[in-house]
C-alpha positions in Angstrom: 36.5 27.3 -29.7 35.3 28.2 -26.4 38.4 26.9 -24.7 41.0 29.4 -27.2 38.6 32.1 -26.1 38.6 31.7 -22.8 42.5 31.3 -22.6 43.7 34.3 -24.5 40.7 36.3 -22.9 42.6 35.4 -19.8 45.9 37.2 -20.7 44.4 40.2 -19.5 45.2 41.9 -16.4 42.0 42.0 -14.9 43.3 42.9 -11.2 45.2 46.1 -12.7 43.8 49.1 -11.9 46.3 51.0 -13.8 44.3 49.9 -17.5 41.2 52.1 -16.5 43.5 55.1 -15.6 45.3 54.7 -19.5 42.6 54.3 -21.3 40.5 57.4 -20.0 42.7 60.4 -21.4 43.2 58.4 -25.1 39.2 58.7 -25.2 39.3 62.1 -23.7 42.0 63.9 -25.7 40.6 65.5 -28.8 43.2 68.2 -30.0 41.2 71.7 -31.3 37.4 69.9 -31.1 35.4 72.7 -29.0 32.5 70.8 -29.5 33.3 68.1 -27.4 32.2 69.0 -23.5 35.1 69.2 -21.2 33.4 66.9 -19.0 32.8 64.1 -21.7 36.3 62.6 -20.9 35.3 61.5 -17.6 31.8 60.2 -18.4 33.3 58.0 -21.2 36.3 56.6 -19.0 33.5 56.1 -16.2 31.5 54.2 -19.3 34.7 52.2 -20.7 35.6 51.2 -16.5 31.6 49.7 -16.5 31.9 48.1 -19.3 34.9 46.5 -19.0 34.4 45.3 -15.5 31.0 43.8 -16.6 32.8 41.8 -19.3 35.0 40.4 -17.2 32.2 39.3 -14.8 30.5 37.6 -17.4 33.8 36.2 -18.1 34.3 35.1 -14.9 31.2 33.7 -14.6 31.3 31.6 -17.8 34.5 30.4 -16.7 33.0 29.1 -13.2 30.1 27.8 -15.1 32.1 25.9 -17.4 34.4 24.5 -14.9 31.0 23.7 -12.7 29.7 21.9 -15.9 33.1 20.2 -16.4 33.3 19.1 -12.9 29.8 17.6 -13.1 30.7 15.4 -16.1 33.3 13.7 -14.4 32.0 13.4 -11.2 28.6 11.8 -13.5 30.4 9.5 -15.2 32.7 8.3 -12.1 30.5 8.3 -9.0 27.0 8.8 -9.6 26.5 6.9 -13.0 28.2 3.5 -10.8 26.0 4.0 -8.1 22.8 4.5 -10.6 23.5 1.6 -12.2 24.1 -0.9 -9.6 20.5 0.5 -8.3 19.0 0.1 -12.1 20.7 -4.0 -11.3 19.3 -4.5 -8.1 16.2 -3.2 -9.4 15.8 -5.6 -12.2 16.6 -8.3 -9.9 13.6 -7.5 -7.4 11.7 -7.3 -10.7 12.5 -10.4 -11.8 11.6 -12.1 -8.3 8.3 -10.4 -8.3 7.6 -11.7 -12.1 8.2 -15.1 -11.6 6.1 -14.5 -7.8 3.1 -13.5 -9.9 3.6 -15.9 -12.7 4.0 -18.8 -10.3 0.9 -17.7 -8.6 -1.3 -17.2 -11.5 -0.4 -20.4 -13.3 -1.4 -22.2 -10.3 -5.0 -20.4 -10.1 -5.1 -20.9 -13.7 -4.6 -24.6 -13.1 -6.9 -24.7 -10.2 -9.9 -23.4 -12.3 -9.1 -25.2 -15.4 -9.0 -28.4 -14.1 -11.6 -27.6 -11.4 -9.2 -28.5 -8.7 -10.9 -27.0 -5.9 -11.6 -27.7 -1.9 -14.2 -29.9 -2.7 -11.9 -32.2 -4.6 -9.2 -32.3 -2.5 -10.7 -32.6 0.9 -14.0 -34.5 2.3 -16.7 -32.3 2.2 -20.4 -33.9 2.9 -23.3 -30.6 2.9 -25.1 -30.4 5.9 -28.8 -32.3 5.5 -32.1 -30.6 6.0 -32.4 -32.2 9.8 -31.0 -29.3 11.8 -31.4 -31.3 15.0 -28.0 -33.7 15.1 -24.7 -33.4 14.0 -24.3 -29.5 14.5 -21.2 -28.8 15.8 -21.3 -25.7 18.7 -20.1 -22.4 16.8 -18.8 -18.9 18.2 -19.2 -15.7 16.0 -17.3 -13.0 17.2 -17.9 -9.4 16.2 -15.1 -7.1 17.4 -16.5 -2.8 17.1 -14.8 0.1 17.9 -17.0 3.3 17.8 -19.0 1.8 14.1 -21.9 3.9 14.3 -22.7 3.3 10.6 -22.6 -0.5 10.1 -23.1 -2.2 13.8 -27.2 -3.4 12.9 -26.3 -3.8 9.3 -23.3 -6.7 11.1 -25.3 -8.0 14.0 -28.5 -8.5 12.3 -26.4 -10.8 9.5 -24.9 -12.7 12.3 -28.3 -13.3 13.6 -29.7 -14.5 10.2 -27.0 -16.8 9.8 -28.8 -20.9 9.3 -27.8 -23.0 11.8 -29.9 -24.3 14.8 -30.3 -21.3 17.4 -29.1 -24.2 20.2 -25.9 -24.4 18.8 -24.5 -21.3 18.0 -23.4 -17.8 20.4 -23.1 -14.6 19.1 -20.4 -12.5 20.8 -20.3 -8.8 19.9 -16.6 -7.3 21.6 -17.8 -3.9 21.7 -14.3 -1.9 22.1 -16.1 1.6 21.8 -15.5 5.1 23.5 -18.7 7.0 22.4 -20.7 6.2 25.2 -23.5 6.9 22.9 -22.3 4.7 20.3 -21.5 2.1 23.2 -25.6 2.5 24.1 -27.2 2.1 20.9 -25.0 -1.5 20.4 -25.5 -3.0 23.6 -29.4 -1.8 22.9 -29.5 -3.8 19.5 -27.8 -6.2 21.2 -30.8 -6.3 23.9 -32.9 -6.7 21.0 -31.7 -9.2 19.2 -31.9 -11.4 22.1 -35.5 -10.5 23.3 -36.3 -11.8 19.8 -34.4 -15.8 21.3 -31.1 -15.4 20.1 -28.4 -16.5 22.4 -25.9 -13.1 22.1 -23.6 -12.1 24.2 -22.6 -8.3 24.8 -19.1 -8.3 25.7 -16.9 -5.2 26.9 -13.8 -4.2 28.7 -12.5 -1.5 30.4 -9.6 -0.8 28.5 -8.2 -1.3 24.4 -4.6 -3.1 25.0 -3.9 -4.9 22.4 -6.5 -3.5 20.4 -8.7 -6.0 17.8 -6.0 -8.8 18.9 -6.9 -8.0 22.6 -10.6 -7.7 22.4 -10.3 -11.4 20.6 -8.4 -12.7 23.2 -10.3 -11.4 26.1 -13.4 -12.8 24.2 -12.4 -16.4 24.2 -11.9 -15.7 28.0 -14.9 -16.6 29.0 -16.8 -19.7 30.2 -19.2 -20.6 27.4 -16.7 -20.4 24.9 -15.2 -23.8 26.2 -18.5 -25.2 24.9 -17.7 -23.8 21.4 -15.7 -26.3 18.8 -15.5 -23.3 16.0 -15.3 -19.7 15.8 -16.4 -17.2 12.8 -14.9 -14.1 12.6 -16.9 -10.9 11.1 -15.5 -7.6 11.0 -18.4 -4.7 12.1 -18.6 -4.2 8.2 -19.1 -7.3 7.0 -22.5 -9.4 6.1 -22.1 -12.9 5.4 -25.0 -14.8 3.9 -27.4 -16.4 5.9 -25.7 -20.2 4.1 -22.0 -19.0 5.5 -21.9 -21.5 8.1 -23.4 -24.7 6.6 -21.1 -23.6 3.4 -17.5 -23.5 5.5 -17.9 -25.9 8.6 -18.3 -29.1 7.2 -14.7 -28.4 5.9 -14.1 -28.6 9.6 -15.8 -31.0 10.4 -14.8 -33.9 8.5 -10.7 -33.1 7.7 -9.3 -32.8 11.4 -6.3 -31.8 9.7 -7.7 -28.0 8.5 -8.0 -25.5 11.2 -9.0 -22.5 8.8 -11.8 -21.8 6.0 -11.1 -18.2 4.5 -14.0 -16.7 2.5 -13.6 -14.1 -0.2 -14.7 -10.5 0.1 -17.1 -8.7 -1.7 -17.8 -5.0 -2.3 -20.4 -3.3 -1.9 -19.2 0.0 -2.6 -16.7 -0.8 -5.2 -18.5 1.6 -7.9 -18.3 4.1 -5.3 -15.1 6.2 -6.7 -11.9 5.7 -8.6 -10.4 5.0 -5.2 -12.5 1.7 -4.8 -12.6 0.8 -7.7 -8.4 0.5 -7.9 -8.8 -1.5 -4.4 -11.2 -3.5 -5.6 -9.2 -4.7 -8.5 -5.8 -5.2 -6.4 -8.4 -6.8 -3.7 -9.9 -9.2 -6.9 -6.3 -10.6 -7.3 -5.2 -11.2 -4.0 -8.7 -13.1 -3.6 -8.4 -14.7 -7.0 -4.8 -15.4 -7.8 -2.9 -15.1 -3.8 -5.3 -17.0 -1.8 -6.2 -19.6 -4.3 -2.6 -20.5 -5.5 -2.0 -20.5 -1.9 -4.4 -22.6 -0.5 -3.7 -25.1 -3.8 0.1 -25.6 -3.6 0.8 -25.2 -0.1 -3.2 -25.4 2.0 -1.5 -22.1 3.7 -2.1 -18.2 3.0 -2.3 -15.2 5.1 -5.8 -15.2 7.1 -7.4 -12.2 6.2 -8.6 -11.3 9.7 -12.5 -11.8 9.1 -15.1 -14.0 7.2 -13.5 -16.9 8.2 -14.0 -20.2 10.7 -11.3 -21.1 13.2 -10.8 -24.8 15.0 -10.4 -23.2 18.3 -8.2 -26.3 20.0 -6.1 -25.3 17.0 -5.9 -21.4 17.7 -5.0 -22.1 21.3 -2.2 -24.4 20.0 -0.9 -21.9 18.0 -0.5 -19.8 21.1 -3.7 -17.5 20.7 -3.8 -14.1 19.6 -1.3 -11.8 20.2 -1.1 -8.0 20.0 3.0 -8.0 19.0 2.4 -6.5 15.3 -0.5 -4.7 13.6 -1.3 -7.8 11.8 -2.6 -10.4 13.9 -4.6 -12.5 11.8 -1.4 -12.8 9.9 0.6 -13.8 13.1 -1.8 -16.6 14.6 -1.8 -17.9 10.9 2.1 -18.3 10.3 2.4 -19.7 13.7 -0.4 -21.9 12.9 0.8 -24.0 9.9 4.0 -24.2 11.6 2.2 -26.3 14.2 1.4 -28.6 10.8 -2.0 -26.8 10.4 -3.7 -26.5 7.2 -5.8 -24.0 5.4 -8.8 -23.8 3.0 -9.8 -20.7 1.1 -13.7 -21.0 -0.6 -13.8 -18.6 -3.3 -17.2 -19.3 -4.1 -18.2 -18.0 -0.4 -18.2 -14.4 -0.7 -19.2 -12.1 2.2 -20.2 -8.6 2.0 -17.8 -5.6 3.0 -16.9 -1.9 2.6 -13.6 -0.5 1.2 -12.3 2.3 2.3 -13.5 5.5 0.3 -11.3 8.4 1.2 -8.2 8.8 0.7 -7.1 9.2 4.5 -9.0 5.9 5.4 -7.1 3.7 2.9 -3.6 5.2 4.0 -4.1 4.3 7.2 -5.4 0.9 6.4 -2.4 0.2 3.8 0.4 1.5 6.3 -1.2 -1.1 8.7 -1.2 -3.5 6.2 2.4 -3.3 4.9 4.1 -2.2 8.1 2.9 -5.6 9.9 3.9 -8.0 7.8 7.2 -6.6 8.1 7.4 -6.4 11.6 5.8 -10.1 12.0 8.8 -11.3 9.3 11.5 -9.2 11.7 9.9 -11.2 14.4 8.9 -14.3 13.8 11.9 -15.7 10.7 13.9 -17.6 13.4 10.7 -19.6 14.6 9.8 -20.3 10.8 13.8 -21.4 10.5 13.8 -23.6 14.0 10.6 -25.1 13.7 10.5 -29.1 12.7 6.8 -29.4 11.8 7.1 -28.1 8.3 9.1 -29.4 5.7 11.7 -27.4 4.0 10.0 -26.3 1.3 7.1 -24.9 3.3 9.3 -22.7 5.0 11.4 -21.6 2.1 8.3 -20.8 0.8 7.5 -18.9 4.2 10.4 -16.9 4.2 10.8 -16.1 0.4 8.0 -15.7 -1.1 5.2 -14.6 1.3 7.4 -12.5 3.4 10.2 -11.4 1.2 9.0 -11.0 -2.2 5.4 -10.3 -1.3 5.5 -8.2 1.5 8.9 -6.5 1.4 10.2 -6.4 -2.3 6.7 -5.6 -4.3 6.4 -2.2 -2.4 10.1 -1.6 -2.1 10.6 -1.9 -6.0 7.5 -0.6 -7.4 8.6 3.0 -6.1 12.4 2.9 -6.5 12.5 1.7 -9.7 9.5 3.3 -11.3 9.4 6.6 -9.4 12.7 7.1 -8.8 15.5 4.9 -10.6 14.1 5.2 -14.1 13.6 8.9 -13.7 16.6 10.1 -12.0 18.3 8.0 -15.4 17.3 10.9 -17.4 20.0 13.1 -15.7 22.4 10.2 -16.4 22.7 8.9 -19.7 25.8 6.8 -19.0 22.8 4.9 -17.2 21.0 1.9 -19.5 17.9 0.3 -18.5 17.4 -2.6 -20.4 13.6 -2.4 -22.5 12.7 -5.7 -20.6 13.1 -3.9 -17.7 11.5 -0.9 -18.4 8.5 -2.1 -20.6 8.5 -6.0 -20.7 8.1 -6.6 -16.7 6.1 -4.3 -15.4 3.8 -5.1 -18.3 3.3 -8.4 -17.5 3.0 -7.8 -14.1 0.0 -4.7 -14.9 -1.5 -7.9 -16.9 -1.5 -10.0 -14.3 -3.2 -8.2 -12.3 -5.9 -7.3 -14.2 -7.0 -11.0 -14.4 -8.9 -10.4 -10.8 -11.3 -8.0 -12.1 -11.8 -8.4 -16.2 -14.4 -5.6 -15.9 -12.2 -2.8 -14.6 -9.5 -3.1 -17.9 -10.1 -0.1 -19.1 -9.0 1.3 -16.2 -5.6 -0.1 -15.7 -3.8 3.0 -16.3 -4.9 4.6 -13.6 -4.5 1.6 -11.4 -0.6 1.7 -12.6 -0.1 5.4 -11.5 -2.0 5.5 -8.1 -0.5 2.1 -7.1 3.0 3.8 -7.7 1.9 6.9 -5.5 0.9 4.2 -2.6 4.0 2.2 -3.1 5.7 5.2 -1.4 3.3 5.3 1.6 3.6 1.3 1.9 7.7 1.2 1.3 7.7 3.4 4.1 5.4 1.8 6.4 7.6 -1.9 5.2 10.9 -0.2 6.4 9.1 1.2 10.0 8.0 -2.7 10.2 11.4 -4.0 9.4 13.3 -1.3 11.9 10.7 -1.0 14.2 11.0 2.9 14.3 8.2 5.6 15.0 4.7 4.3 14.4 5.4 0.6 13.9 2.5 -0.3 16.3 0.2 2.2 16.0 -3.6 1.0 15.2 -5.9 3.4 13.5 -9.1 1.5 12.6 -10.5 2.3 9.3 -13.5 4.2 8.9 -16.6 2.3 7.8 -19.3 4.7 6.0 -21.9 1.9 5.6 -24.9 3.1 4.2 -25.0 6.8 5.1 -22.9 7.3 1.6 -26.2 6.3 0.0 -28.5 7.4 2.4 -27.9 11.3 1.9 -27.7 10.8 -2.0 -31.0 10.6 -2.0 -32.1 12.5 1.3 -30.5 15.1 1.2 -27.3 17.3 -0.2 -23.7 16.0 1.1 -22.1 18.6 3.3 -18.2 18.2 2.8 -16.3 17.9 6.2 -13.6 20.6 6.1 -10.5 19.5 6.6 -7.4 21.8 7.4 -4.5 22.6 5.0 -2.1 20.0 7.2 -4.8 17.6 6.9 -5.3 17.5 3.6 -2.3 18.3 1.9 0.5 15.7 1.4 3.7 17.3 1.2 5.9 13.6 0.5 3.8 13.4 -2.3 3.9 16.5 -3.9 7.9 17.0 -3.9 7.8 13.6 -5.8 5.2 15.7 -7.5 7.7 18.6 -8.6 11.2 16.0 -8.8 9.3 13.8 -11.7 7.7 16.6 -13.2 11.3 18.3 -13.8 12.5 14.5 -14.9 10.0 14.6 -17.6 11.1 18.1 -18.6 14.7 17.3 -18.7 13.7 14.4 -20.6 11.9 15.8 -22.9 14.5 18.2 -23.8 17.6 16.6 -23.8 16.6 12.8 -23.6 16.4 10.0 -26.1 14.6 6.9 -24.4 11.1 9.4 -23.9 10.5 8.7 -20.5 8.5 11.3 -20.0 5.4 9.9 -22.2 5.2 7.8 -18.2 7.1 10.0 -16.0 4.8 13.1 -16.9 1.4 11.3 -16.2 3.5 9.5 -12.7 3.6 13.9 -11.6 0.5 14.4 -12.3 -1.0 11.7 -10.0 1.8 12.1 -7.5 0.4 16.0 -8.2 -3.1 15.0 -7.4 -3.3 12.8 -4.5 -0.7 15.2 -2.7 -3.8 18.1 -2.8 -5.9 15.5 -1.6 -8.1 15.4 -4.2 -9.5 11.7 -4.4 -11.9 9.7 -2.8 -16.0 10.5 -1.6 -16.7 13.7 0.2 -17.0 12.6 3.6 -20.7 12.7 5.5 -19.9 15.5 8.7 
């Protein structure tokens, strides 16, 4: 109907001036009527001359719309509904590979605890007697600081109470700081500590290269670490218990083979916030389920950097640390079990440790964390192919599944597909996403999950939509890594409140630092913000799948987390 309108509307002679100057007199021209003003002809030709040439505006204008709209359709249906859908494909492919990642993995820690097949089992392990006087191998703890004015006594005084004869073990703080008065008050408890008989060592340089991987290396530099068979690593935040080392070196000890015992972490600040408690449950399963099915099927995982006890000969065979990525602990450990080193991870060892608590703390952190592994894989996939210590399997297993699907794929596909595939499909209906894609998958994989941290179920719908806002952050970081563009390298150590959180509660009032509109505000975040919230409009109005029961609550966070508003009010 609007076609035949359009068409004999357009029969007119809308260019013609001449029309206005015949229709004026026939309006004007009223034989004998005195009562009409002789000025009323002109007024109504001037009227008739608006009117018309505002009809055929809106004429106009509905015809460009409709050719606009037109246009649209077809370039919908032939260019971007193709493209759509080989992205909704490739998509459901990652998804699949992560699935069957996390089912793989969770079967095997499933298996490991049913049938109670643990370290203990599957590797000579003979506790340490009562008689502290023979058989103690020498042991190195290293501390590395930076400027951690909150938690140095609270990670030197653990490392002093660790049990193990006082003969046979050095404490090495690496004190990397550039508050001269934070420098001061560390070397001072250092002084302490050692006026009380224990043998620790104050260690600094006089510059940061290399950062945490340099200020390891430079501490195995000097003489009295040649005396040392093992090294235990603590982070400033961390407190292991005083058993740590007669729990985790007789693994050492009697299996020549292992080179590494990883501990678990534990949080204490996990009730803090919203914020930790989400990391604590993504932390729970990469403890519970990555580490364990790890250590069971292959007796390798990624060294998580701290709370855990290296064989030094084996460290220096694996070529030391290096400062190449962000990621260090990962690096010495790849190039480790491709010298045919293997590793042990104790989940019933926990040691004590912080989690980030604002929001700029655990972006940094998780940029650092998924921009190295990323950068390692770019740089270090031929060695992993080349190398003849490892059997195939083990490297397939290298390159696949902890690099690819783990570090690369999960954050790459948990944002495109989820915050931007599925929505943009809304504009698209020639698009289909399967309901296995959309609801059966990431189901499973929210499920999974949840297994770390039983306790925190009820909150696994907020888990789903802040993960999804840090996926962005993290797919970026993974494709800096992987292109080794702008801050690929950049170190920004995260902030350790320790107990001043706690401290002030009860003290005295919090005073909120106050942080400018650039520092706060996250503008990425919010234009995802606005772009799903008109998806779930669209949606809502025109769609038939109702996407926007998820996309609408996906804004909202995105929403959220872009004004900054998440995580503790920092101490000033």
């Amino acid at each position: 109907m609007e076609g035949s309108d359009a068409s004999s509307s357009s029969m007119l002679p809308m260019s013609s001036p001449h029309w206005h100057l015949v229709s004026r007199p026939a309006v004007a021209s009223v034989p004998g009527d005195s009562s009409v003003p002789p000025w009323s002809g002109s007024v109504l030709g001037l009227l008739a001359s608006l009117w018309s040439s505002s009809s055929l505006e809106e004429l106009k204008f509905s015809l460009t719309w409709k050719q606009a709209a037109d246009a649209w359709v077809q370039v919908r249906a032939n260019v971007v509904a193709p493209v759509l859908q080989v992205a909704v494909a490739l998509c459901m492919l990652m998804s699949v590979m992560l699935v069957s990642e996390k089912i793989l993995m969770g079967a095997t820690s499933l298996f490991a605890k049913v049938f109670r097949w643990r370290p203990q089992r599957r590797y000579k392990y003979h506790p340490l007697g009562e008689d502290m006087e023979v058989g103690y191998p020498m042991v190195l703890v290293q501390l590395p600081m930076y400027n951690e004015k909150q938690v140095y006594k609270l990670s030197i005084g653990a490392a002093c109470g660790l049990l193990w004869p006082s003969d046979r073990i050095i404490i090495q703080v690496l004190d990397d700081s550039t508050d001269p008065e934070i420098k001061n008050l560390v070397e001072l408890e250092c002084k302490t500590w050692k006026g009380k008989g224990f043998n620790i060592k104050y260690e600094i340089r006089d510059n940061r290269h290399g950062y945490k991987a340099g200020a390891l290396k430079e501490g195995m530099k000097h003489s009295y670490v040649g005396h040392c068979d093992f090294v235990a690593i603590f982070d400033a935040d961390f407190q292991p218990e005083a058993d740590f080392l007669m729990q985790t070196v007789p693994f050492l000890m009697h299996n020549p083979d292992i080179c590494l015992v990883q501990a678990r972490w534990k949080f204490v600040n996990s009730n803090e916030c919203m914020i930790t408690r989400i990391q604590e449950m993504s932390m729970d399963y990469h403890f519970k389920v990555e580490q364990e099915s790890g250590s069971t099927m292959h007796s390798f995982f990624g060294f998580n950097g701290t709370a855990g006890v290296w064989r030094i000969s084996a460290l220096e065979e694996a070529g030391g640390w290096k400062d190449r990525t962000t990621v260090e602990d990962m690096d010495l450990a790849v190039r480790a079990t491709l010298c045919g080193w293997k590793f042990v991870y104790l989940g019933n060892v926990k040691v004590k440790s912080e989690l980030p608590s604002t929001l700029k703390a655990l972006r940094s952190q998780q940029f650092r964390w998924s921009c190295g592994p990323a950068n390692l894989f770019r740089k270090i996939h031929k060695e992993i192919l080349k190398t003849k210590k490892v059997s195939p399997r083990k490297k397939i297993y290298l390159i696949y599944s902890f690099f690819i699907v783990r570090r690369i794929i999960s954050h790459t596909v948990t944002f495109m597909f989820y915050c931007v595939v599925i929505p943009s499909s809304v504009f698209v209906p020639e698009v289909k996403v399967s309901t296995w894609g959309v609801v059966y998958i990431p189901t499973t994989i929210t499920l999974l999950n949840s297994v770390g941290t039983p306790s925190s179920f009820h909150l696994l719908l907020f888990w789903i939509f802040f993960e999804n806002v840090m996926s962005m952050h993290r797919m970026r970081a993974v494709w800096t890594g992987l292109f080794e563009t702008g801050k690929v390298n950049e170190w920004v150590v995260t902030k350790k409140l320790g107990s001043k959180l706690n401290e002030q509660k009860t003290e005295e009032p919090l005073k909120q630092t106050r942080l400018s509109i650039s520092g706060r505000i996250l503008l990425p975040e919010l234009g995802m913000a606005l772009y799903l919230f008109v998806c779930a409009c669209y949606d809502l109005r025109y769609g038939k799948n109702n996407y926007f029961f998820y996309i609408y609550p996906q804004a909202i966070t995105f929403f959220i987390v872009g004004i900054g508003y998440v995580g503790t009010l920092v101490p000033s």
